[in-house]
Residue frames as a rotation matrix with the C-alpha (Angstrom) as fourth column:
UNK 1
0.366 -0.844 -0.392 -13.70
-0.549 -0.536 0.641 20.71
-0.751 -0.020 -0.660 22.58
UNK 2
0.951 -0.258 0.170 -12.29
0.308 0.780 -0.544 19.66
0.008 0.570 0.822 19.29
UNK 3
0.147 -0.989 -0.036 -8.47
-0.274 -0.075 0.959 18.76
-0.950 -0.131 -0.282 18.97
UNK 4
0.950 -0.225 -0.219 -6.93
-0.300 -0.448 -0.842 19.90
0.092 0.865 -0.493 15.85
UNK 5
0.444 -0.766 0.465 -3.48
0.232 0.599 0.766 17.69
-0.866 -0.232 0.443 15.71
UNK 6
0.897 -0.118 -0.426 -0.76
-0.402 -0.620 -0.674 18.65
-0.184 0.776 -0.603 13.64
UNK 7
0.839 -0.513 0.181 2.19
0.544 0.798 -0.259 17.15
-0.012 0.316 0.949 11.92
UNK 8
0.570 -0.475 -0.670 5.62
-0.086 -0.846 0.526 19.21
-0.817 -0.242 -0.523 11.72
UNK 9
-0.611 -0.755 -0.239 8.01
-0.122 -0.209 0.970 18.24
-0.782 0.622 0.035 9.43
UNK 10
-0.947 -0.153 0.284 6.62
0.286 0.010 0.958 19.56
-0.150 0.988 0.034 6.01
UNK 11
-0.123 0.912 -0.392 3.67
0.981 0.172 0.091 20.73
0.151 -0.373 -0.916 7.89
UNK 12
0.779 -0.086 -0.621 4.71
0.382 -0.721 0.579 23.35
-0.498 -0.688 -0.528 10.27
UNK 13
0.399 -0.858 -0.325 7.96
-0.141 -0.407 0.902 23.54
-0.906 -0.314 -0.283 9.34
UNK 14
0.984 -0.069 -0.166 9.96
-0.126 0.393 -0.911 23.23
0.128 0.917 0.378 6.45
UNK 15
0.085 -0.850 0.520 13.49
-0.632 0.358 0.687 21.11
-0.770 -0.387 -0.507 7.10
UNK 16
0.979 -0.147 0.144 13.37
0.206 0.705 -0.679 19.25
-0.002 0.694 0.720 3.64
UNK 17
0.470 -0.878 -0.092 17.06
-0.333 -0.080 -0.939 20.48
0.818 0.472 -0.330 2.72
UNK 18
0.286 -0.689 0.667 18.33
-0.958 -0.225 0.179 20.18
0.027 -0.689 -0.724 6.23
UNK 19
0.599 0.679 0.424 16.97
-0.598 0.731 -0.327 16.16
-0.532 -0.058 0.845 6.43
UNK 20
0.990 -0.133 0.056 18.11
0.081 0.197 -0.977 15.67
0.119 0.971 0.205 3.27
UNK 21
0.162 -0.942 0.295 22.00
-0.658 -0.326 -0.679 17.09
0.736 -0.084 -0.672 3.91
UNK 22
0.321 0.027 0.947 21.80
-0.943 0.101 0.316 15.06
-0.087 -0.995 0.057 7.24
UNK 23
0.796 0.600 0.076 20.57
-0.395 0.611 -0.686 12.00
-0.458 0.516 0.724 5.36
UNK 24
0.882 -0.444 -0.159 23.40
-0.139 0.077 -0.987 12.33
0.451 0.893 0.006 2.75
UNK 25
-0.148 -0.844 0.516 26.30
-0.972 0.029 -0.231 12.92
0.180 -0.536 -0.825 5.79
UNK 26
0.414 0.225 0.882 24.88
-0.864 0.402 0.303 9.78
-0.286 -0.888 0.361 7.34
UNK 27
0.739 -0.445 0.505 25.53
0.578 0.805 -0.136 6.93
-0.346 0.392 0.852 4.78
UNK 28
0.544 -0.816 -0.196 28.69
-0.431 -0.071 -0.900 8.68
0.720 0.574 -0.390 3.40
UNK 29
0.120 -0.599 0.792 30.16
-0.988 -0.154 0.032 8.41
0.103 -0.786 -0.610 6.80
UNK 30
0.180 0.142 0.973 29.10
-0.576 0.817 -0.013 4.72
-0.797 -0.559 0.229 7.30
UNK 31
-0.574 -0.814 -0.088 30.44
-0.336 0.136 0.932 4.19
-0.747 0.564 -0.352 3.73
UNK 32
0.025 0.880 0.474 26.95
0.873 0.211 -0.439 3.68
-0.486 0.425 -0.764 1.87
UNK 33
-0.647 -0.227 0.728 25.77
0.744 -0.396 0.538 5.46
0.167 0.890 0.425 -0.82
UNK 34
-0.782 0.393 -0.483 23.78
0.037 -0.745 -0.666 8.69
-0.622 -0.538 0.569 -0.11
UNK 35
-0.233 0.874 0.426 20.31
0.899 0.361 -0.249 8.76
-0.372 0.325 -0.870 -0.67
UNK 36
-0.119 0.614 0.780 18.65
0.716 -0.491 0.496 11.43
0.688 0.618 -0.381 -3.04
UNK 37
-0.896 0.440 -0.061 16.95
-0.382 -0.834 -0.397 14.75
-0.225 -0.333 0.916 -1.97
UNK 38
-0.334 0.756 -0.564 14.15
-0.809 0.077 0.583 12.81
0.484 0.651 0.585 -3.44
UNK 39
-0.097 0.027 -0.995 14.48
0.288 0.958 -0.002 9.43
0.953 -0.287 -0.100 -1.84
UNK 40
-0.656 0.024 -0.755 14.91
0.754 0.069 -0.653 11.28
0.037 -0.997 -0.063 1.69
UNK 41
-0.709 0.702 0.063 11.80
-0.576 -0.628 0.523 13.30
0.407 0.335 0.850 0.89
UNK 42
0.057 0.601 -0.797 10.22
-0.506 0.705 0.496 9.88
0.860 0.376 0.344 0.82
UNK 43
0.108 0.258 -0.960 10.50
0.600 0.754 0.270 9.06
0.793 -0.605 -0.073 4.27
UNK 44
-0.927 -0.116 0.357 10.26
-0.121 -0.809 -0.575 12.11
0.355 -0.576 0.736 6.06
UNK 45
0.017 0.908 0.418 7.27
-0.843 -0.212 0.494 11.68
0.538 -0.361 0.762 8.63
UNK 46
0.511 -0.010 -0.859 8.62
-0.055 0.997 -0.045 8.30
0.858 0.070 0.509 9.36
UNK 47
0.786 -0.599 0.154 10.53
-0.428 -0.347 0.835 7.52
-0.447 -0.721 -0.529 12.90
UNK 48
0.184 -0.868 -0.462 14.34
-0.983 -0.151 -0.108 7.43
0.024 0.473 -0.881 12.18
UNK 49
-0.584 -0.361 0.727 15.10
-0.077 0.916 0.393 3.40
-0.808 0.173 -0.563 12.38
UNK 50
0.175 0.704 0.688 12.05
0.511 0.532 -0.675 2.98
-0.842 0.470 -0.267 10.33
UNK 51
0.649 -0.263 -0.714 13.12
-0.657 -0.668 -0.351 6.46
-0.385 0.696 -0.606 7.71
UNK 52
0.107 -0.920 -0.376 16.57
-0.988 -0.140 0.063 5.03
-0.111 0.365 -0.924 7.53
UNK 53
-0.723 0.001 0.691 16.24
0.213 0.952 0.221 1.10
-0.657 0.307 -0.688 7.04
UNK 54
0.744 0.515 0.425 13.67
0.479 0.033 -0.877 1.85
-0.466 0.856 -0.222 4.24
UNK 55
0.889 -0.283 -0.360 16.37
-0.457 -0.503 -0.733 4.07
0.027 0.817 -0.577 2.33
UNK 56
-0.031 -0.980 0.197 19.55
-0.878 0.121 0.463 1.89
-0.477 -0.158 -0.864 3.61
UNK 57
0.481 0.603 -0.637 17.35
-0.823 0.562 -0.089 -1.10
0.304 0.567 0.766 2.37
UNK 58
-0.572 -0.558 -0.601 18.41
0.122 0.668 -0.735 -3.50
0.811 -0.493 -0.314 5.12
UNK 59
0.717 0.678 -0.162 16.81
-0.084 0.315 0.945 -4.93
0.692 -0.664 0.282 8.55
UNK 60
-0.155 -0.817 -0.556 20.14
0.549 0.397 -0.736 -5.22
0.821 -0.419 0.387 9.80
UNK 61
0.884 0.296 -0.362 19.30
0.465 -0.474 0.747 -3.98
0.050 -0.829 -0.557 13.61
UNK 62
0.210 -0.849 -0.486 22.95
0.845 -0.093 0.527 -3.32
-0.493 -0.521 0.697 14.03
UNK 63
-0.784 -0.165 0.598 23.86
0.396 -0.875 0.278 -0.98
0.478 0.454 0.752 10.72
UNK 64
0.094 0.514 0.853 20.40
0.435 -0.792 0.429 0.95
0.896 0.330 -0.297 11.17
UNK 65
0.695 -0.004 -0.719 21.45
0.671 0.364 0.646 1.08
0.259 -0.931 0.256 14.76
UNK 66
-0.219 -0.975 0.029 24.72
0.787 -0.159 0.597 2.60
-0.577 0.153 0.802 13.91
UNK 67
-0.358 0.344 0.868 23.10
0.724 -0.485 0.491 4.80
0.590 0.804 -0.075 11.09
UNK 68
0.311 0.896 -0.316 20.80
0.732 -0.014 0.681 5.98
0.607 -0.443 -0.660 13.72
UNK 69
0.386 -0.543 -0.746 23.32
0.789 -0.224 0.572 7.33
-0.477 -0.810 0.342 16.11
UNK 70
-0.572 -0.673 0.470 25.13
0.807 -0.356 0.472 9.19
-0.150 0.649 0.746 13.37
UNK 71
-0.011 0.662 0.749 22.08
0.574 -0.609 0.547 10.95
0.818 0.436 -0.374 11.97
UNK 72
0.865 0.472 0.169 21.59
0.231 -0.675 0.701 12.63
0.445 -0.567 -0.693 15.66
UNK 73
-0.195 -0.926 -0.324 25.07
0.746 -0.354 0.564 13.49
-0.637 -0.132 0.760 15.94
UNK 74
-0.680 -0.698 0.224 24.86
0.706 -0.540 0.459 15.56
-0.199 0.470 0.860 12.83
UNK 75
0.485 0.842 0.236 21.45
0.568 -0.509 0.647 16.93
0.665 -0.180 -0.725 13.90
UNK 76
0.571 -0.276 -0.773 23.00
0.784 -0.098 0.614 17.98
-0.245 -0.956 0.160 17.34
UNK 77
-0.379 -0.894 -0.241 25.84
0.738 -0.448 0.504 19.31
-0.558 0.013 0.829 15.88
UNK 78
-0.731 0.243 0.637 23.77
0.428 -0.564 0.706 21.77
0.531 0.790 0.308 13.37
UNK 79
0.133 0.893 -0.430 21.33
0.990 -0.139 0.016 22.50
-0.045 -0.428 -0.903 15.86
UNK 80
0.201 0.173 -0.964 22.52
0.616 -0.788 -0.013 25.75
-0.762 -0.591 -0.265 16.33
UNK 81
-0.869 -0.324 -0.374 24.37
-0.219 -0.426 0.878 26.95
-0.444 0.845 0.299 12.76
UNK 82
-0.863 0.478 0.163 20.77
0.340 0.311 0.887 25.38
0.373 0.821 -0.431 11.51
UNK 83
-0.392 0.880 -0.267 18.31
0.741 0.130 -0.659 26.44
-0.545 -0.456 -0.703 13.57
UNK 84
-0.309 0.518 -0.798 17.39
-0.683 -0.705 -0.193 29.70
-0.662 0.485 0.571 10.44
UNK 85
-0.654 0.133 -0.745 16.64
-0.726 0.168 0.667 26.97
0.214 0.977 -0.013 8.46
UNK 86
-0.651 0.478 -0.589 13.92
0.713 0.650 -0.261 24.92
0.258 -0.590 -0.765 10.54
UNK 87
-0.900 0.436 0.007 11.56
-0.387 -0.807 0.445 27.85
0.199 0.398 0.895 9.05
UNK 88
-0.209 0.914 0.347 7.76
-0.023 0.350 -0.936 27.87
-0.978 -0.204 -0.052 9.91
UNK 89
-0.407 0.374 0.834 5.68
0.907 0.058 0.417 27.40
0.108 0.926 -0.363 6.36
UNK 90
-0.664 0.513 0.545 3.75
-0.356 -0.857 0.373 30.94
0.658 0.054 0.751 5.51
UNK 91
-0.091 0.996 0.010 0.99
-0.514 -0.055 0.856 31.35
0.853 0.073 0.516 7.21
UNK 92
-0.325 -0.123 -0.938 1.50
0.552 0.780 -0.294 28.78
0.768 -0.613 -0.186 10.13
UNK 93
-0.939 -0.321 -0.124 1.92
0.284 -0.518 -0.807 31.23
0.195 -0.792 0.578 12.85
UNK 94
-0.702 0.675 0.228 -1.01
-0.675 -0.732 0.091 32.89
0.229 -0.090 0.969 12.31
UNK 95
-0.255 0.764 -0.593 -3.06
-0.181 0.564 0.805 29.93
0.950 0.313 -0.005 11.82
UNK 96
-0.258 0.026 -0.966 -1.92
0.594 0.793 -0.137 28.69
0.762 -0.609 -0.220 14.47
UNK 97
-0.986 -0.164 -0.037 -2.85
0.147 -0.731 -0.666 31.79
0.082 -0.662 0.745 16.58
UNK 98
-0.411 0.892 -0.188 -6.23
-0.721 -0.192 0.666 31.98
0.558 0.409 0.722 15.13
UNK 99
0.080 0.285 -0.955 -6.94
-0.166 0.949 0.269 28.61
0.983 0.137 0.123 16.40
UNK 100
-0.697 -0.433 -0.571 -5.46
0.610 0.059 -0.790 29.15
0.376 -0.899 0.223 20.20
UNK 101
-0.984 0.164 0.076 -7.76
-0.181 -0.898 -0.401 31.97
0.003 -0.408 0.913 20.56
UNK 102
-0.055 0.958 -0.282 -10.82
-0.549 0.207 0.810 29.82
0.834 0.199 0.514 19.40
UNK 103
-0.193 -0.245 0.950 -12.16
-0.981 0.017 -0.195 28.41
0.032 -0.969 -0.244 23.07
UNK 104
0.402 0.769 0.496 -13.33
-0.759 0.583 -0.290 25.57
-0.513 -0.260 0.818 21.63
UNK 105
0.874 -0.027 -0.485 -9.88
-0.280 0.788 -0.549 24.21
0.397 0.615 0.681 20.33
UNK 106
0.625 -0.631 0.459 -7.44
0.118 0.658 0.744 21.86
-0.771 -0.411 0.486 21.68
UNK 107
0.833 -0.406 -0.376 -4.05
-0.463 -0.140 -0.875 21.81
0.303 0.903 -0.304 19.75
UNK 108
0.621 -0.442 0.648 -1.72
-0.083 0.785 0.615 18.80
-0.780 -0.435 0.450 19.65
UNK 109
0.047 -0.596 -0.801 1.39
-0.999 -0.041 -0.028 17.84
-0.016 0.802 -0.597 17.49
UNK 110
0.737 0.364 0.569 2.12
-0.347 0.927 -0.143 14.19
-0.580 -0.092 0.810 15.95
UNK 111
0.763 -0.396 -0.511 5.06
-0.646 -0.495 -0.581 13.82
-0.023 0.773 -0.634 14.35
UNK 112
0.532 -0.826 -0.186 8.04
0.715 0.556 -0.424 11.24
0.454 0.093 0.886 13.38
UNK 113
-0.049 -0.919 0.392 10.57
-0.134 -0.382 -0.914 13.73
0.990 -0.097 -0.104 15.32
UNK 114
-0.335 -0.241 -0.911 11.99
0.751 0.515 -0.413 12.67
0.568 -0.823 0.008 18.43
UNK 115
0.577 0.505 -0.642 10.30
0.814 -0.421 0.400 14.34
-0.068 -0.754 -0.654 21.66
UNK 116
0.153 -0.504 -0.850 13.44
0.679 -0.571 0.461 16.54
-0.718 -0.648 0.255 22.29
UNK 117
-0.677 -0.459 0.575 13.55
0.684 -0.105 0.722 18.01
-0.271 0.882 0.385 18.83
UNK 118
-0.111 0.711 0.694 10.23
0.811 -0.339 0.477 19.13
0.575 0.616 -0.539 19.00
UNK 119
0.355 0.368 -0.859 10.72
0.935 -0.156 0.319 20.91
-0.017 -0.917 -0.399 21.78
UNK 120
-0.209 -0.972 -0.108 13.44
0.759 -0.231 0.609 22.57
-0.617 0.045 0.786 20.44
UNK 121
-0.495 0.327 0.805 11.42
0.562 -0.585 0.584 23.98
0.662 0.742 0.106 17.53
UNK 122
0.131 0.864 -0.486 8.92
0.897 0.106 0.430 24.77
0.423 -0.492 -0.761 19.74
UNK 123
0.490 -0.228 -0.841 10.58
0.529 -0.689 0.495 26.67
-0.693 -0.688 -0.218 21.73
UNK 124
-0.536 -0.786 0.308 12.52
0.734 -0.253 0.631 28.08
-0.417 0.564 0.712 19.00
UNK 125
-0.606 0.297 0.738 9.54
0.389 -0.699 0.600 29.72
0.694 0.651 0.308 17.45
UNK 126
-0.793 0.463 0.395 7.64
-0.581 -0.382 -0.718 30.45
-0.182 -0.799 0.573 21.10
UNK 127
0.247 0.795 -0.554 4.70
-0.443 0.601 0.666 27.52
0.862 0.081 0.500 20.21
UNK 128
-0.876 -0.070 -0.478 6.08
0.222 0.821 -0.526 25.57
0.429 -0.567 -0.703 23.51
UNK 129
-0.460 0.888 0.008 2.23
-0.109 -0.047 -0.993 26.86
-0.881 -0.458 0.118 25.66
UNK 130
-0.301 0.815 -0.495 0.28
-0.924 -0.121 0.362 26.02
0.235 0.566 0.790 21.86
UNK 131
-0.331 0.244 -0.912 -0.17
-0.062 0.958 0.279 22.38
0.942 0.149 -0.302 22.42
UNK 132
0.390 0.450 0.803 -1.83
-0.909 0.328 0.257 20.44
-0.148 -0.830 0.537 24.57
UNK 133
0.575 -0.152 0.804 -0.28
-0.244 0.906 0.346 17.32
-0.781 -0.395 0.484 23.62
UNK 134
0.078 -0.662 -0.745 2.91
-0.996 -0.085 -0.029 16.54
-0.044 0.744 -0.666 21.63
UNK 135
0.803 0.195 0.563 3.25
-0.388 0.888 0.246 12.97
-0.452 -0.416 0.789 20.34
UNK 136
0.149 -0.668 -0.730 6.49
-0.921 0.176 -0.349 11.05
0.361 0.724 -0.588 18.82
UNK 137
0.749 -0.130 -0.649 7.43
0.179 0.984 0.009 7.48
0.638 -0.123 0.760 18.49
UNK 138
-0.478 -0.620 0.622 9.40
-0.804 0.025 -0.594 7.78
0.352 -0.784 -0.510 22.03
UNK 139
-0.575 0.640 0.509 6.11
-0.419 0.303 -0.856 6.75
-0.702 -0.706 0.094 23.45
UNK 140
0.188 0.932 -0.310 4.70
-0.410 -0.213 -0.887 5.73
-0.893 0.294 0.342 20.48
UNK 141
0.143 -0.204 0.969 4.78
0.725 0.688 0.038 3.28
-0.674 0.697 0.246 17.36
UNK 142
-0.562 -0.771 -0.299 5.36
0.354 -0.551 0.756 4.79
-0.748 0.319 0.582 14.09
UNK 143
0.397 0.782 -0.480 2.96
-0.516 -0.242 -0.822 6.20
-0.759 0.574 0.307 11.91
UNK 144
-0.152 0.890 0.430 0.63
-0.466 -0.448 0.763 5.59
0.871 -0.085 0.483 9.70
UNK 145
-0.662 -0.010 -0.750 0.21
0.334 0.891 -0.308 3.51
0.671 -0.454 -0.586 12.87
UNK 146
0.237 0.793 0.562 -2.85
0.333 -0.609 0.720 5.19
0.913 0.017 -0.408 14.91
UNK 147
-0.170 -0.420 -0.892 -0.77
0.895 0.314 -0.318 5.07
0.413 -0.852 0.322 18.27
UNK 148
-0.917 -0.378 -0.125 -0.06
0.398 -0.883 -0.250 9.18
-0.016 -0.279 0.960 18.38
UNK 149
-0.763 0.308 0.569 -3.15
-0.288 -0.949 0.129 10.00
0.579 -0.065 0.812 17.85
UNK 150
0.114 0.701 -0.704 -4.99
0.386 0.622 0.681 7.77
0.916 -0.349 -0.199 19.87
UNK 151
-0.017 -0.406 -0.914 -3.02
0.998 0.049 -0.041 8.63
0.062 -0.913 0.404 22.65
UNK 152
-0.809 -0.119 0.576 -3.58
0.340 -0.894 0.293 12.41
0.480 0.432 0.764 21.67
UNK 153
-0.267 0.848 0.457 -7.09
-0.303 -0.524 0.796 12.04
0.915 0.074 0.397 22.04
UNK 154
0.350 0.029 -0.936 -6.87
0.826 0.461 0.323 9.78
0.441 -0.887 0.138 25.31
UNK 155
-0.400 -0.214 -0.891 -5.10
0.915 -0.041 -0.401 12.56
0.049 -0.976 0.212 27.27
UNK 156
-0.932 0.362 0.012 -7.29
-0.358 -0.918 -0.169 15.70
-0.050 -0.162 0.986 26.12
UNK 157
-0.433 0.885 0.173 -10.89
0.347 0.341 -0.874 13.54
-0.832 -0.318 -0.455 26.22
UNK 158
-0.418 0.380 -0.825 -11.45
-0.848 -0.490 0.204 14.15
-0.327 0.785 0.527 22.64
UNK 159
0.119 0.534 0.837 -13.35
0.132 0.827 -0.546 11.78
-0.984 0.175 0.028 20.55
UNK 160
-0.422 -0.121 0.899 -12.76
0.834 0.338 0.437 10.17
-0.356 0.934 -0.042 16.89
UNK 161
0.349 0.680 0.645 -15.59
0.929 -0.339 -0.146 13.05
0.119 0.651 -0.750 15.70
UNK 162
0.920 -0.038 -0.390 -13.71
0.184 -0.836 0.517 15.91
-0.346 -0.548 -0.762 17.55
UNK 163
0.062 -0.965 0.256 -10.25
0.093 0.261 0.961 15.24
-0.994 -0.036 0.105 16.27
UNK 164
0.972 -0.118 -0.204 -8.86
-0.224 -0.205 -0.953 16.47
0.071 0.972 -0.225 12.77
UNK 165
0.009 -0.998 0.057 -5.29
0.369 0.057 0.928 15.42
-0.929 0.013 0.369 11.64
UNK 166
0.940 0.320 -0.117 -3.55
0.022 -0.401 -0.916 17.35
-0.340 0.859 -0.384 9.47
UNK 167
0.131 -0.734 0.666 -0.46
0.341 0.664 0.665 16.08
-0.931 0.140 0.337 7.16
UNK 168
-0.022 -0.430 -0.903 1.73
-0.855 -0.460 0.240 16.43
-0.518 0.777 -0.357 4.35
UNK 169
-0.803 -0.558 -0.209 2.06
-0.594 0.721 0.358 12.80
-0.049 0.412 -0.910 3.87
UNK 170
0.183 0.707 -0.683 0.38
-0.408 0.687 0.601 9.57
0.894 0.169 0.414 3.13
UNK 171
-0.682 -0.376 -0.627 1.90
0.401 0.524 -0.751 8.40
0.612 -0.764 -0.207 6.45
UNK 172
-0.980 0.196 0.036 -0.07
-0.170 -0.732 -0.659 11.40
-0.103 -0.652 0.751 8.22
UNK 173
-0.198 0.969 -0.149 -3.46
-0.980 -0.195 0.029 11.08
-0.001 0.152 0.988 6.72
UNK 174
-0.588 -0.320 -0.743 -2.83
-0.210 0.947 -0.242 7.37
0.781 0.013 -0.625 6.99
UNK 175
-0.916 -0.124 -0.382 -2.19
0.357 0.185 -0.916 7.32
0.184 -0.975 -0.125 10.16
UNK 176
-0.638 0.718 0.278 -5.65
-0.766 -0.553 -0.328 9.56
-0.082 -0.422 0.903 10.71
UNK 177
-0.620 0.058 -0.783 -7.63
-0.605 0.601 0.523 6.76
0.500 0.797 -0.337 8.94
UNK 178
-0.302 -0.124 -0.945 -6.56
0.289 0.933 -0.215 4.18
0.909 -0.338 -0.246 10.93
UNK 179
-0.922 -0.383 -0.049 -7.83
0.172 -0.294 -0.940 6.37
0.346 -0.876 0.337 13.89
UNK 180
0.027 0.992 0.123 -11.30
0.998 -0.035 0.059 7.11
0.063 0.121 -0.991 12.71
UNK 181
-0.135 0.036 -0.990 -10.54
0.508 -0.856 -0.100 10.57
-0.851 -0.516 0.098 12.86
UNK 182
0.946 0.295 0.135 -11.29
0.273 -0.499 -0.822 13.25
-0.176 0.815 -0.553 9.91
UNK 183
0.274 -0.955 -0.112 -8.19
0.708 0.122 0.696 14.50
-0.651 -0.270 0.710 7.70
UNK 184
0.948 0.166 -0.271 -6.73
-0.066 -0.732 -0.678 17.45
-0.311 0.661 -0.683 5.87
UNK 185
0.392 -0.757 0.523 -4.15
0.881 0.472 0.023 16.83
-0.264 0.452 0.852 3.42
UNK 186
0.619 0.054 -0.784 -1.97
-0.096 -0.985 -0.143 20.06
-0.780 0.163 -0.604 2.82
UNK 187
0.968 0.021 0.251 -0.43
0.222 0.394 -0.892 20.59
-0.118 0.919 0.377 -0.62
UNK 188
0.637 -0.753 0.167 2.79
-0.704 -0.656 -0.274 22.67
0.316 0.057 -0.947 0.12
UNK 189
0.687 -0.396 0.609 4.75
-0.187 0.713 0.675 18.91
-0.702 -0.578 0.416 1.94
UNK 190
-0.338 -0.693 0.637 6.90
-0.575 0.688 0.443 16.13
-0.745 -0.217 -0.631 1.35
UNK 191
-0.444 0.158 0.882 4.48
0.673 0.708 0.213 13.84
-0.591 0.688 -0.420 -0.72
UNK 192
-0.994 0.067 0.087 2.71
0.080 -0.105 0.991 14.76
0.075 0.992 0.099 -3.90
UNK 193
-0.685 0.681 0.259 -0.78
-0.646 -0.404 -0.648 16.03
-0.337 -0.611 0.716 -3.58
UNK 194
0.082 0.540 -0.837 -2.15
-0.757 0.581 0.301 13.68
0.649 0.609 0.456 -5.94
UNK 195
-0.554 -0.090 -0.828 -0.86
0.027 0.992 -0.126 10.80
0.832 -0.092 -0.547 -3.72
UNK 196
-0.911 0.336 0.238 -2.77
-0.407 -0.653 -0.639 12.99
-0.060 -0.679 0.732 -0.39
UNK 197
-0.586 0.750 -0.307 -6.12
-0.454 0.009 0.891 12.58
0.671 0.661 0.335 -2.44
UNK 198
-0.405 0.438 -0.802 -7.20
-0.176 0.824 0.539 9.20
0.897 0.359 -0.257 -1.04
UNK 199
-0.179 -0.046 -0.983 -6.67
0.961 0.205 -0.185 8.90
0.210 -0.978 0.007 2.08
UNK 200
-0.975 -0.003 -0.224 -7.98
0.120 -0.852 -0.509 13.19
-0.189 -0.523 0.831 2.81
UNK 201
0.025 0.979 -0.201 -11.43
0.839 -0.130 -0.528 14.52
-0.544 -0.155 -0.825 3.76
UNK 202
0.965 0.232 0.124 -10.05
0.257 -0.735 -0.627 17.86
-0.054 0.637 -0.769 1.95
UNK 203
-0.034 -0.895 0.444 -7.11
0.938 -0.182 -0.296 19.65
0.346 0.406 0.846 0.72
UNK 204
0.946 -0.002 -0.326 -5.91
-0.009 -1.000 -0.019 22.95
-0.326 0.021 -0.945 1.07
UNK 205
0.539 -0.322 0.778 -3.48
0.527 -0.592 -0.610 25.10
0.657 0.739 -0.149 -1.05
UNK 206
-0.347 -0.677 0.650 -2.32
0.042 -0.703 -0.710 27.53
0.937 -0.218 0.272 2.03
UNK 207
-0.637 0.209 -0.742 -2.99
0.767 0.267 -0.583 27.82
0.077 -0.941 -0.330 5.89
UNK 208
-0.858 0.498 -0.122 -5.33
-0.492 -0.867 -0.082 30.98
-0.147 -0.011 0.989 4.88
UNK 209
-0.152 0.788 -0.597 -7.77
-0.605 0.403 0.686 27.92
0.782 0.465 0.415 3.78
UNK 210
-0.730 0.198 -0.654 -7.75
0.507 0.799 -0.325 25.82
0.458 -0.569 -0.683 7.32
UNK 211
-0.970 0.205 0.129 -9.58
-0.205 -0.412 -0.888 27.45
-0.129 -0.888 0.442 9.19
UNK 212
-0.282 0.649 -0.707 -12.52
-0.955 -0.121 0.269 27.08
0.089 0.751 0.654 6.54
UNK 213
-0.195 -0.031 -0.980 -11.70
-0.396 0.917 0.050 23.29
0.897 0.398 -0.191 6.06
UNK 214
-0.855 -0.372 -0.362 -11.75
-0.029 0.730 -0.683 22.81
0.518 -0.573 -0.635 9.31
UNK 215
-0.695 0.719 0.022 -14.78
-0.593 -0.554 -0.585 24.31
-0.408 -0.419 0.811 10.29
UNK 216
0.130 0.683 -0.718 -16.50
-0.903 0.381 0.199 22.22
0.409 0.623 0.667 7.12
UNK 217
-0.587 -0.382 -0.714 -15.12
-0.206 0.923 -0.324 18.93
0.783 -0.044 -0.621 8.55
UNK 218
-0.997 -0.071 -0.002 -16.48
-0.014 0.214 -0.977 19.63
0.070 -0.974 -0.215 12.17
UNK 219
-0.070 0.988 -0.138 -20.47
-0.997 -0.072 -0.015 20.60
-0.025 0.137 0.990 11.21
């Protein structure tokens, strides 16, 4: 059984603008300048203390503490007036159908959003029965850190050769790496495909190419 693990934001989904608008509410409120659309691009895949002390540029425990809280207030509060904009990418669905129906994969999620969030999507687009295993830094260091997907592969009995992450980011394909696991950089994300490159076993262009890639990875 191979397990086919999947990132969300800029993966699955596409929430750059929301992020980004969140991002920008968070340090106005707390009287800080507002990061970019660009700058909060750049830490999207990250968990939120770790996202937001890299863009607040500060260790203070307390501000990112404070920062923290804020941001999932104005998540909460948008959950519903946002939830048309927490869009799958083309193609997802299907893929991801294609793949449920194959008996010989396992599907898992890895992702810098908080546990309850993903559910939410989940359930938002009907994916809550696609996984077998959903990981986030609740339970789980932050990527690239291998934590999520160890523990991925610990509770469905997959192995390093069975196991494919797939990512928008350098954090994601990182984070495979450092697992021993194979990796598929997609090009449509968050980071720059050029920066993907190093750290992927292959690329793809559109979710009409995984199925292919994934097949070549597993021979």
């Amino acid at each position: 059984m191979s397990l086919i693990v999947f990132d969300m934001d800029g993966t699955l989904i596409d929430t750059q603008g929301l992020i980004s608008e969140h991002m920008s509410a968070t340090f106005a409120g707390a009287g800080l300048s507002a990061p970019t659309a660009a700058e909060s691009r750049r830490v999207i895949g990250l968990s939120l203390p770790i996202a937001l002390s890299r863009l607040a540029k500060s260790d203070d425990h307390e501000l990112v503490s404070r920062l923290v809280e804020s941001y999932r207030n104005h998540y909460r509060a948008s959950v519903v007036s946002d939830a048309n904009r927490e869009a799958l990418f083309p193609g997802a669905l299907q893929a991801l159908n294609r793949l449920r129906q194959d008996p010989t994969k396992t599907l898992g999620i890895a992702t810098g959003k908080g546990l309850a969030g993903v559910n939410r999507i989940l359930e938002l687009h009907g994916l809550t029965q696609y996984f077998a295993t959903l990981q986030t830094p609740d339970h789980n260091p932050s990527k690239p850190n291998p934590g999520m997907l160890l523990t991925a592969m610990d509770e469905t009995g997959s192995g390093t050769s069975e196991t494919i992450m797939i990512g928008d980011t350098t954090f994601d394909l990182e984070m495979g790496r450092a697992a021993g696991v194979r990796t598929i950089g997609v090009t449509w994300g968050y980071h720059e495909p050029s920066e993907l490159i190093p750290f992927a076993d292959t690329m793809i262009d559109a979710y009409d190419d995984l199925d292919d890639a994934i097949q070549r990875l597993l021979e």
